[in-house]
DSSP file (Angstrom, degrees, kcal/mol; ACC not computed):
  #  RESIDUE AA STRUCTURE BP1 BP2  ACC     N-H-->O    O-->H-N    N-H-->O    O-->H-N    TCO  KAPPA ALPHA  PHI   PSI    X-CA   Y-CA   Z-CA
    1    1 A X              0   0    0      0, 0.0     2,-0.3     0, 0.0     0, 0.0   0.000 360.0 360.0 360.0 118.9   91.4  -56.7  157.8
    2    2 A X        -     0   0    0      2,-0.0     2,-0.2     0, 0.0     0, 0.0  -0.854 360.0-153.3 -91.2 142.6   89.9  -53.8  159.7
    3    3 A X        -     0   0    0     -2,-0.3     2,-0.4     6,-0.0     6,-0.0  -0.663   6.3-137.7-100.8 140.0   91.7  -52.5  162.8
    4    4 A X    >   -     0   0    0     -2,-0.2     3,-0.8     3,-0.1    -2,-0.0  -0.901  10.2-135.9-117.4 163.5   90.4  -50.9  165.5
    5    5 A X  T 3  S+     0   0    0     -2,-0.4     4,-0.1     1,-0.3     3,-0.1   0.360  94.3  68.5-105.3  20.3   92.0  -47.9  167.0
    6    6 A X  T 3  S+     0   0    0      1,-0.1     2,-1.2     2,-0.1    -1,-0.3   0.487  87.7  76.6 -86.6 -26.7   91.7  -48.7  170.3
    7    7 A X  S <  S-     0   0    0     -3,-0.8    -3,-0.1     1,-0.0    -1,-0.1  -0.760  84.4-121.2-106.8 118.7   94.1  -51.4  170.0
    8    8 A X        -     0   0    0     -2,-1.2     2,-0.3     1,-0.1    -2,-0.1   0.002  20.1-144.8 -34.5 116.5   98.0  -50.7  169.8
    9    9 A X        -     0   0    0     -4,-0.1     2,-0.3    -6,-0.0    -1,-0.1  -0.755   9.7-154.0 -91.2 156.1   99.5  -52.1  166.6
   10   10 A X    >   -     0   0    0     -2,-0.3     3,-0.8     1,-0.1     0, 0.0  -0.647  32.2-112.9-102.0 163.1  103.6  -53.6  167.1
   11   11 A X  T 3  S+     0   0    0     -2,-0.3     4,-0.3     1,-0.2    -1,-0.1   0.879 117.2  59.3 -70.9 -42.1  105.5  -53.5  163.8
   12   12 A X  T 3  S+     0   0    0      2,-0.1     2,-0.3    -3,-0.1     3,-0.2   0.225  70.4 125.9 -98.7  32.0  105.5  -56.9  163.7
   13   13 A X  S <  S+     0   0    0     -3,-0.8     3,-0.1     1,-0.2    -4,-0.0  -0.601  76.9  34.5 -59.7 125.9  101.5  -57.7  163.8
   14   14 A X  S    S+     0   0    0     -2,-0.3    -1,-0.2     1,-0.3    -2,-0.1  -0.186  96.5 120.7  78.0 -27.9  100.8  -60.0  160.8
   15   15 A X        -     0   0    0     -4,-0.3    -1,-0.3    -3,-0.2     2,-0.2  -0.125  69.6 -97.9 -63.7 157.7  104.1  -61.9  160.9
   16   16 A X     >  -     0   0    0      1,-0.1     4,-1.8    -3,-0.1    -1,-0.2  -0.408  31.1-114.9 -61.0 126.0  104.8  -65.0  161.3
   17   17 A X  T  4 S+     0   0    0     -2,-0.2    -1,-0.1     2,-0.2    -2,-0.1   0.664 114.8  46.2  -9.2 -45.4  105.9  -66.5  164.8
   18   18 A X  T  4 S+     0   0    0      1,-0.1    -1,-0.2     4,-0.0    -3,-0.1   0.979 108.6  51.7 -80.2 -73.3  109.0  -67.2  163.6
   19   19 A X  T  4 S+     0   0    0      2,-0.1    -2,-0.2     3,-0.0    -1,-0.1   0.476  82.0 110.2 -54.4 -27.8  109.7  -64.4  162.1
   20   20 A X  S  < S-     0   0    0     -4,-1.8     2,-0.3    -5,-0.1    -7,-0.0  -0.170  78.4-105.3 -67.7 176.1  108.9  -62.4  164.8
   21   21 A X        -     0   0    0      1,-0.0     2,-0.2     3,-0.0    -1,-0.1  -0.647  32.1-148.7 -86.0 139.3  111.9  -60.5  166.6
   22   22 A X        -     0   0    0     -2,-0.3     2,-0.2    -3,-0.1    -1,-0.0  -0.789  30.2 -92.3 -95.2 157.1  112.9  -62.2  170.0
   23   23 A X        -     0   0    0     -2,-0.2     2,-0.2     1,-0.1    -1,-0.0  -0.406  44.6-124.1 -75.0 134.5  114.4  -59.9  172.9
   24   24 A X        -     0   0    0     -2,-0.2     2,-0.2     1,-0.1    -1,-0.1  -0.450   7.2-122.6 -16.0  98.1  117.6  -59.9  172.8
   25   25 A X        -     0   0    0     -2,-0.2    -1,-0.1     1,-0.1     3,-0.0  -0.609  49.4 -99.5 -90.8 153.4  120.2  -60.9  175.8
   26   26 A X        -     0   0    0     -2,-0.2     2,-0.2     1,-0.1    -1,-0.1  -0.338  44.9-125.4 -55.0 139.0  122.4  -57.8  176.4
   27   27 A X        -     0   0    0      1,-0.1     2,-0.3    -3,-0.0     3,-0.1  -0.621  41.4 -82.1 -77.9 151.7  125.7  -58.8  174.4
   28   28 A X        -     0   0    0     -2,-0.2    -1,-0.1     1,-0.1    -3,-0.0  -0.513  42.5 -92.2 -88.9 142.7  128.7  -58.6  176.4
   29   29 A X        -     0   0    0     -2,-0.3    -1,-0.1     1,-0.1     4,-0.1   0.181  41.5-129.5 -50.1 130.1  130.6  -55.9  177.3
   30   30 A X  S    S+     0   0    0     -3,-0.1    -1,-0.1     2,-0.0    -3,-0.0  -0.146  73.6  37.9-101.0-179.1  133.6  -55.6  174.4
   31   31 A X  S    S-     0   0    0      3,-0.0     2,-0.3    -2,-0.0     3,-0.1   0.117  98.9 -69.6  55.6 176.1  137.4  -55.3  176.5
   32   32 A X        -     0   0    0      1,-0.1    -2,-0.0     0, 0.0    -3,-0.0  -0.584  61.6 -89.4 -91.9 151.2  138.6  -56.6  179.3
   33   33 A X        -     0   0    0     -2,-0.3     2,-0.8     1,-0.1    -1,-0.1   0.256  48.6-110.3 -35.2 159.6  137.1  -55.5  183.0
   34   34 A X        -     0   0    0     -3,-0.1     2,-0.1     3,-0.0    -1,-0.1  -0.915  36.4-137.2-128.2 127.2  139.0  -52.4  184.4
   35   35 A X    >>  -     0   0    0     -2,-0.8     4,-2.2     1,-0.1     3,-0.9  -0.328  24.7 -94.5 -83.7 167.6  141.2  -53.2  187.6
   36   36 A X  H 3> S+     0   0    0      1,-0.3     4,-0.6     2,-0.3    -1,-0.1   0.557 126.3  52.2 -47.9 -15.6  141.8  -51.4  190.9
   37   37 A X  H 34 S+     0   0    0      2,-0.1    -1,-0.3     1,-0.0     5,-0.2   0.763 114.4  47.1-116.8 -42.9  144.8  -49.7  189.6
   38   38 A X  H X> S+     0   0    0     -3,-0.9     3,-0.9     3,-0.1     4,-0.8   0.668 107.5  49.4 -45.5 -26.4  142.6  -48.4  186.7
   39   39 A X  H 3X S+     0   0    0     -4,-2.2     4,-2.2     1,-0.3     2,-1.1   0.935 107.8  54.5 -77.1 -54.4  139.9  -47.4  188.2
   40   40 A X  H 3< S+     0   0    0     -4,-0.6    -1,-0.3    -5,-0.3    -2,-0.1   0.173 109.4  50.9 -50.8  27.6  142.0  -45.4  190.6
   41   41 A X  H <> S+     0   0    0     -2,-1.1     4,-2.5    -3,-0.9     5,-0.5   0.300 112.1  48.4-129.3 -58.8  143.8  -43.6  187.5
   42   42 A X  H  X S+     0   0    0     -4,-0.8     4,-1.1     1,-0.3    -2,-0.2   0.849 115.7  39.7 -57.3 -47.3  140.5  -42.9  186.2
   43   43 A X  H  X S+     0   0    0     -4,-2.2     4,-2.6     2,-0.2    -1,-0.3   0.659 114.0  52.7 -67.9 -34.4  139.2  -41.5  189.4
   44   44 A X  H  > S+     0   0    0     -5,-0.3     4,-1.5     2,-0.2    -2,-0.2   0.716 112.3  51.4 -78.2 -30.1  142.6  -39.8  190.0
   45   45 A X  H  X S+     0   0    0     -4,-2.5     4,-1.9     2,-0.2    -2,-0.2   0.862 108.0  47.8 -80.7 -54.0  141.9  -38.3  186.2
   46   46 A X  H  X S+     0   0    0     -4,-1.1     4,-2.2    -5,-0.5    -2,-0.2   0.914 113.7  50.7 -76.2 -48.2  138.3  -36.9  186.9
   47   47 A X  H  X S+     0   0    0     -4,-2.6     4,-1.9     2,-0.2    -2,-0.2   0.939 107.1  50.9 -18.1 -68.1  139.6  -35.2  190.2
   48   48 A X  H  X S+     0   0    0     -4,-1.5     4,-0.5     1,-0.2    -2,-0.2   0.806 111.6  50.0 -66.4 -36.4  142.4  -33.7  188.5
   49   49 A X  H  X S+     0   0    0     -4,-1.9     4,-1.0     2,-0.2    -1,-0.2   0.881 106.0  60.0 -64.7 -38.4  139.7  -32.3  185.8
   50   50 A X  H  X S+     0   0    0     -4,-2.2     4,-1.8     1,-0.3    -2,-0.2   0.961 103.5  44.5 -25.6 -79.0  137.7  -31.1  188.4
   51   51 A X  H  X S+     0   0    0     -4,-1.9     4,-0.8     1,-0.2    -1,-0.3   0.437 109.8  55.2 -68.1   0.5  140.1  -28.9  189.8
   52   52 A X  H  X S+     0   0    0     -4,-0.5     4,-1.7    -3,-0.2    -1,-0.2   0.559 106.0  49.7-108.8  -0.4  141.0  -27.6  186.8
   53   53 A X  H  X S+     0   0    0     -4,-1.0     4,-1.2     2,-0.2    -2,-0.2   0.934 116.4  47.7 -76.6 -43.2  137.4  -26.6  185.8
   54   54 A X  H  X S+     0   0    0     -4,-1.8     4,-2.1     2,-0.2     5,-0.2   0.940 108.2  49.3 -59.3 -66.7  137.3  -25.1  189.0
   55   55 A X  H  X S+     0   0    0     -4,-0.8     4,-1.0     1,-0.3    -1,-0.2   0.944 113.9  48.9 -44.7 -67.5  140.6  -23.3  188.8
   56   56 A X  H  X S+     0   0    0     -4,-1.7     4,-2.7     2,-0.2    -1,-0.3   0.768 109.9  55.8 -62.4 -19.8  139.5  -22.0  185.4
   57   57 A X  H >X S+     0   0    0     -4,-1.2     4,-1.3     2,-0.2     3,-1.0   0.992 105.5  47.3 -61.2 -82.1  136.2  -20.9  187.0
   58   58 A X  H 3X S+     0   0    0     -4,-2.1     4,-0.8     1,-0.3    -2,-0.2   0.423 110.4  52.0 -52.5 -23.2  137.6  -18.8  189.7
   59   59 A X  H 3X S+     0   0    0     -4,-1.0     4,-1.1     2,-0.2     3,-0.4   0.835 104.6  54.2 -75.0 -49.9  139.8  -17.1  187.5
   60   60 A X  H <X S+     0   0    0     -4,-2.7     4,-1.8    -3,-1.0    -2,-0.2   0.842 106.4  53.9 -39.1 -30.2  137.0  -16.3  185.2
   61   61 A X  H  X S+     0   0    0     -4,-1.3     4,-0.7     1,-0.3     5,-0.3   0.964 113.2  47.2 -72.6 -30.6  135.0  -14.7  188.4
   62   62 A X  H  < S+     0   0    0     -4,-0.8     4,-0.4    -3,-0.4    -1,-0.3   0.576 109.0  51.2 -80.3 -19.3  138.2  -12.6  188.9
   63   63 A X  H  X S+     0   0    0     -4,-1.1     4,-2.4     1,-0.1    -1,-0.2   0.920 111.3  45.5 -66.6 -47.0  138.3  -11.8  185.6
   64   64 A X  H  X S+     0   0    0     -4,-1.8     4,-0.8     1,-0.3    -2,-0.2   0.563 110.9  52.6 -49.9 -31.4  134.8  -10.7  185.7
   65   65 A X  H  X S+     0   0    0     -4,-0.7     4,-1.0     2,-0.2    -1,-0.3   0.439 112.0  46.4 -98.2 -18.7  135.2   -8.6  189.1
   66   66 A X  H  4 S+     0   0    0     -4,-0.4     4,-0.3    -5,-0.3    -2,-0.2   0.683 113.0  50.7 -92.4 -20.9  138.4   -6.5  187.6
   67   67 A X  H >< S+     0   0    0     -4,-2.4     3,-0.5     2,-0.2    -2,-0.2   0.927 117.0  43.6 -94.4 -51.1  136.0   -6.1  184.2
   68   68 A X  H >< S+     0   0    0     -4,-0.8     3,-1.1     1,-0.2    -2,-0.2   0.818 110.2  55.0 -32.2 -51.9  133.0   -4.7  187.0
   69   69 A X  T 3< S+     0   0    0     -4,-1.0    -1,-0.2     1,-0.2    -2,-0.2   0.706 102.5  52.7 -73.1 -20.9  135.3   -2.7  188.8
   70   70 A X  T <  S+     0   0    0     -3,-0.5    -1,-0.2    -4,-0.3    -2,-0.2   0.323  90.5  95.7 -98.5  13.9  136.4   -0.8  185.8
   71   71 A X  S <  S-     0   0    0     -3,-1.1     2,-0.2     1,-0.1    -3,-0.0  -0.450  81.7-103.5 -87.6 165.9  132.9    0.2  184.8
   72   72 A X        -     0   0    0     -2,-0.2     2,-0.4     1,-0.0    -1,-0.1  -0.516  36.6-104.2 -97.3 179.4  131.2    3.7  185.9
   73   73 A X        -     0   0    0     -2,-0.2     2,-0.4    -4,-0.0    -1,-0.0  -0.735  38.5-151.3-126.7 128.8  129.0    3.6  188.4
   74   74 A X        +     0   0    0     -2,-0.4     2,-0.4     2,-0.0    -2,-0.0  -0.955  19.3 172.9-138.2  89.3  124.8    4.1  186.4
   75   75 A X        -     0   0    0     -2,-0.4     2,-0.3     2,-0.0    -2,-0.0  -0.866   5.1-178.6 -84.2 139.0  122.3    5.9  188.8
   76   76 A X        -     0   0    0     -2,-0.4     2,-0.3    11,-0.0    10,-0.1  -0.965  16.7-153.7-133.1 115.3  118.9    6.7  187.0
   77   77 A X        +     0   0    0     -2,-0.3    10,-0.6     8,-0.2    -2,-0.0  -0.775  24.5 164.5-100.0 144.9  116.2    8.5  189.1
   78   78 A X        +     0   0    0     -2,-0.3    -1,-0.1     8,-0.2     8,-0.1   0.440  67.2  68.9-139.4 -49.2  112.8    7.4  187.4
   79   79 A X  S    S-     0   0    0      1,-0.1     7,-0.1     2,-0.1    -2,-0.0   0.572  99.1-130.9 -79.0  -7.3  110.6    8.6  190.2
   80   80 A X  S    S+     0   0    0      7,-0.1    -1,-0.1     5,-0.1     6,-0.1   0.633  72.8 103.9  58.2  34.3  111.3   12.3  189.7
   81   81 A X        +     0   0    0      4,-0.1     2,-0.3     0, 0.0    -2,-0.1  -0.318  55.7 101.1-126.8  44.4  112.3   14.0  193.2
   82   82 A X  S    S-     0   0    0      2,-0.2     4,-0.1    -5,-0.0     0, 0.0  -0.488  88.6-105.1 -77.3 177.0  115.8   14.2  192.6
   83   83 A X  S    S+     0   0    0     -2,-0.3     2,-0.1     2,-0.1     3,-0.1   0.530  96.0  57.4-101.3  -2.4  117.1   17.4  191.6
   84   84 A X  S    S-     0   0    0      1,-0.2    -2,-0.2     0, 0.0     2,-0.1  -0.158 104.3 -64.7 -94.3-143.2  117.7   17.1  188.0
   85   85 A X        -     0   0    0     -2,-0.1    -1,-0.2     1,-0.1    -8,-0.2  -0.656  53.6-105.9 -97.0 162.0  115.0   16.1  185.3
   86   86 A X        -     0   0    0     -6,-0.1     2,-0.5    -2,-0.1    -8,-0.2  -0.340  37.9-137.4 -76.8 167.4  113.4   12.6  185.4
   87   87 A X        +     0   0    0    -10,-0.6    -7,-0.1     1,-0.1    -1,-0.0  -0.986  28.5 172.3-126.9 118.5  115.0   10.4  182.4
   88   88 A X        +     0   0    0     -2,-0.5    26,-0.5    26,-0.0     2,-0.2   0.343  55.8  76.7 -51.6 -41.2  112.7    8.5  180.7
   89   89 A X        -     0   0    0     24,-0.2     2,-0.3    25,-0.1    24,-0.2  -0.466  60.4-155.4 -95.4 153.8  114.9    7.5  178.1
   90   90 A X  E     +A  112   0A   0     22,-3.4    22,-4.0    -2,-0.2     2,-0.3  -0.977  18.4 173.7-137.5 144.4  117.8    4.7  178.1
   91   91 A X  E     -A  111   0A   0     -2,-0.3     2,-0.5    20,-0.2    20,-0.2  -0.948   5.2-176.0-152.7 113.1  120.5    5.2  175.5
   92   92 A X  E     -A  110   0A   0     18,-3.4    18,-0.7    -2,-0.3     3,-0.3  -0.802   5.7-177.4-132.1 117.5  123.7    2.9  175.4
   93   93 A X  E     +     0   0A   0     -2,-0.5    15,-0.3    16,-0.2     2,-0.2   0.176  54.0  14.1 -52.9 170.2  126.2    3.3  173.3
   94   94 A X  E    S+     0   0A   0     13,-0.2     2,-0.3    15,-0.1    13,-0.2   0.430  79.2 158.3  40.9  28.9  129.7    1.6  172.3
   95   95 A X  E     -A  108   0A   0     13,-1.7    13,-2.8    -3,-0.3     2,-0.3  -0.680  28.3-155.2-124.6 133.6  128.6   -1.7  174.3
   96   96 A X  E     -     0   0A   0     -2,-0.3     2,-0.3    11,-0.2    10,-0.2  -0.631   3.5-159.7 -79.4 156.1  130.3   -5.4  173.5
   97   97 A X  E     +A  105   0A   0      8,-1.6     8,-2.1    -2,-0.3     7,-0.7  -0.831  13.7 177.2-143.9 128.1  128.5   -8.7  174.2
   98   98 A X  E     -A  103   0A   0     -2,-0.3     2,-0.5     5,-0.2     5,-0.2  -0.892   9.0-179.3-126.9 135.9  130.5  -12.0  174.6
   99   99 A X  E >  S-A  102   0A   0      3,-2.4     3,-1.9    -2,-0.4    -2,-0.0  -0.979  73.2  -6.4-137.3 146.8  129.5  -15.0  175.3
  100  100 A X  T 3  S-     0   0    0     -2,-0.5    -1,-0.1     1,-0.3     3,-0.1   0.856 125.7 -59.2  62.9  36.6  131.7  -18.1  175.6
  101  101 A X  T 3  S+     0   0    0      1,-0.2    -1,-0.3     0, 0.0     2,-0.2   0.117 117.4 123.7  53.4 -12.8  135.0  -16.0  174.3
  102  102 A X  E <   -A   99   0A   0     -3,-1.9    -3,-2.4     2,-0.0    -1,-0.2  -0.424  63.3-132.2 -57.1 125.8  132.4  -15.6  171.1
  103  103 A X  E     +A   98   0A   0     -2,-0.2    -4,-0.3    -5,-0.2    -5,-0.2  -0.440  32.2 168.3 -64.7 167.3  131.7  -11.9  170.0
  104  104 A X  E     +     0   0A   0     -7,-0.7     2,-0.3     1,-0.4    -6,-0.1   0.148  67.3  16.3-129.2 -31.5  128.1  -11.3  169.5
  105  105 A X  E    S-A   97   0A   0     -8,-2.1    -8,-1.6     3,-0.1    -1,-0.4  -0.982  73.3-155.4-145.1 156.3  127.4   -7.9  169.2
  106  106 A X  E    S-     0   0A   0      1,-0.4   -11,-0.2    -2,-0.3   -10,-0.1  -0.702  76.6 -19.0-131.8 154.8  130.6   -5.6  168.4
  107  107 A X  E    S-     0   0A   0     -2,-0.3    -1,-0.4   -13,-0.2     2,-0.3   0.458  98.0-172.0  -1.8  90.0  130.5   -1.6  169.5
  108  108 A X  E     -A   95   0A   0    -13,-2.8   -13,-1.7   -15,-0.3     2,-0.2  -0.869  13.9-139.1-103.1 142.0  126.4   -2.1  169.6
  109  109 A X  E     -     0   0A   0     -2,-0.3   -16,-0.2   -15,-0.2   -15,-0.1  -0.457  16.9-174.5-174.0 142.6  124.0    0.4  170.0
  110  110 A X  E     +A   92   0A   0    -18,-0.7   -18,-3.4    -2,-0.2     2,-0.3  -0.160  12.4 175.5-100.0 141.3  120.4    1.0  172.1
  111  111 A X  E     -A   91   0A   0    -20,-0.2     2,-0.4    -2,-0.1   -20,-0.2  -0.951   9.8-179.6-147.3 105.9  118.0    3.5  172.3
  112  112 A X  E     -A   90   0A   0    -22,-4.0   -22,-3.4    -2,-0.3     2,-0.5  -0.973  21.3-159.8-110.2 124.3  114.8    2.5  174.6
  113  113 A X        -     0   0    0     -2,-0.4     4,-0.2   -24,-0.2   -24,-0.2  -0.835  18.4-137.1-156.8 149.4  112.6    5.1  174.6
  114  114 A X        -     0   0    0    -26,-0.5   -25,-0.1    -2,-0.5   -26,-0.0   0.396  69.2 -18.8 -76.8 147.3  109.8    6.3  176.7
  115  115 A X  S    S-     0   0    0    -27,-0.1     2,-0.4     1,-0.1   -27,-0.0  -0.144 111.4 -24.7  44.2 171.9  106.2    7.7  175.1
  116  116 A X              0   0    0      1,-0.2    -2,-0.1     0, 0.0    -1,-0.1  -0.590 360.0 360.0 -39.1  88.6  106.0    8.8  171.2
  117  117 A X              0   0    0     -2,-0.4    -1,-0.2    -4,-0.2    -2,-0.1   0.064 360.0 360.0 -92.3 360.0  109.3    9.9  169.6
């Protein structure tokens, strides 16, 4: 039998009638129906979770603003009319990165630098 490939084949093309699969009715749902006094528990539950994503949220931003605040302060003049020499170069030292309480990179450190070193 040649096929042509303009027409879709189903998995079940050559079978018998019988044999093919008939759809399905959705089977019914297995435990009993959830009452007014559950569903409010459950709703009462997903609130409560809320606020406590939230709660942990804002305390991470406060962490985050006390970790900011204790950093130095990084000016870099590029355009070269300041009064010391222009810096080309970026060099950071000592540096962490965390993500998710995960370490990733531990005392790391970068050297970008400008023209043929």
């Amino acid at each position: 039998m040649v096929r042509s490939l303009k027409m879709p084949l189903r998995m079940f093309d050559g079978m018998d009638e019988e044999e093919a699969p008939k759809n399905k009715k959705p089977e019914p749902i297995d435990g009993p129906l959830l009452t007014e006094r559950d569903k409010i528990k459950i709703e009462r539950r997903k609130r409560k979770d809320e606020r406590m994503r939230e709660a942990e949220y804002q305390a991470h931003l406060k962490e985050v603003e006390e970790v900011k605040a204790g950093m130095p302060l990084v000016c870099v003049n590029h355009d070269g009319q300041g009064d010391g020499p222009t810096v080309k170069d970026i060099r950071m030292e000592n540096f962490n990165i965390t993500v998710g309480g995960r370490d990733l990179i531990v005392d790391g450190s970068v050297t970008l630098s400008f023209g043929r070193h």
